[in-house]
C-alpha positions in Angstrom: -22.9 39.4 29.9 -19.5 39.5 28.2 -19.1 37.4 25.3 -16.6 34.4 25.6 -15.2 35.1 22.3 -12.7 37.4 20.7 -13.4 39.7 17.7 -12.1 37.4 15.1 -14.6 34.3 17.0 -11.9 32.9 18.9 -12.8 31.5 22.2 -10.8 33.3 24.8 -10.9 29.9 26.6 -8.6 29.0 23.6 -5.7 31.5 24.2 -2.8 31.8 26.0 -1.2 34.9 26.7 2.8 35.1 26.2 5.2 37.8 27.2 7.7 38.3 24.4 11.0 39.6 24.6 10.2 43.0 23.0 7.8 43.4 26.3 4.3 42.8 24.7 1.7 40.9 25.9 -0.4 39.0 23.6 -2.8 36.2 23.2 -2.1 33.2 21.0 -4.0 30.3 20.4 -3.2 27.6 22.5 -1.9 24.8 19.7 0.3 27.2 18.3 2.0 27.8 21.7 2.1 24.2 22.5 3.3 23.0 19.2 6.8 25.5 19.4 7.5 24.7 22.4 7.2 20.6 21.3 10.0 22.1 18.7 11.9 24.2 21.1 11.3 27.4 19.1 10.8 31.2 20.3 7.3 32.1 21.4 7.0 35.7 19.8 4.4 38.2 19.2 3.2 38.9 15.7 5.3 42.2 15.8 8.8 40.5 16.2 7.8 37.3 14.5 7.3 39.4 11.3 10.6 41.5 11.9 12.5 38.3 12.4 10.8 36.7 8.7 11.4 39.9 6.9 14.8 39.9 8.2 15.4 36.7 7.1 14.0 37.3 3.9 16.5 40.1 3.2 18.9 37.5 3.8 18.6 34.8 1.5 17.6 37.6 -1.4 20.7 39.4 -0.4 23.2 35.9 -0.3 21.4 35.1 -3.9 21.6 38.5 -5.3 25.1 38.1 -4.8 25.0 41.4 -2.7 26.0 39.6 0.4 28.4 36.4 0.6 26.8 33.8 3.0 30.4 32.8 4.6 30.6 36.0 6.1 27.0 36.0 7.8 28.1 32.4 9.4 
């Protein structure tokens, strides 16, 4: 019999699977699915979600660094 959970004890039951822009297909629990789309936000994989935080990081250190002047990236 196969087990109804995932490795980290999810239940698959749980998950929804998204298709994300870069072309990966993942599973996500269902509540965080549900609650972006209640805030009309990008569902994205883990991969680009963490590309598009890191990027964002860089940012704001960059605009308070004074490297990078923040009317110019508007």
């Amino acid at each position: 019999m196969i087990p109804d959970r995932t490795i980290d004890g999810a239940r698959s039951c749980d998950m929804y699977k998204i298709y994300c822009d870069c072309g990966n297909i993942v599973s996500l629990d269902k509540g965080t699915v549900r609650m972006k789309k209640l805030l009309k936000k990008a569902v994205e994989c883990p991969l680009c979600r963490n590309f598009r935080i890191s990027n964002e990081i860089d940012l704001i250190n960059n605009i308070f660094d004074g490297t990078l002047d923040e009317e110019a990236t508007a």
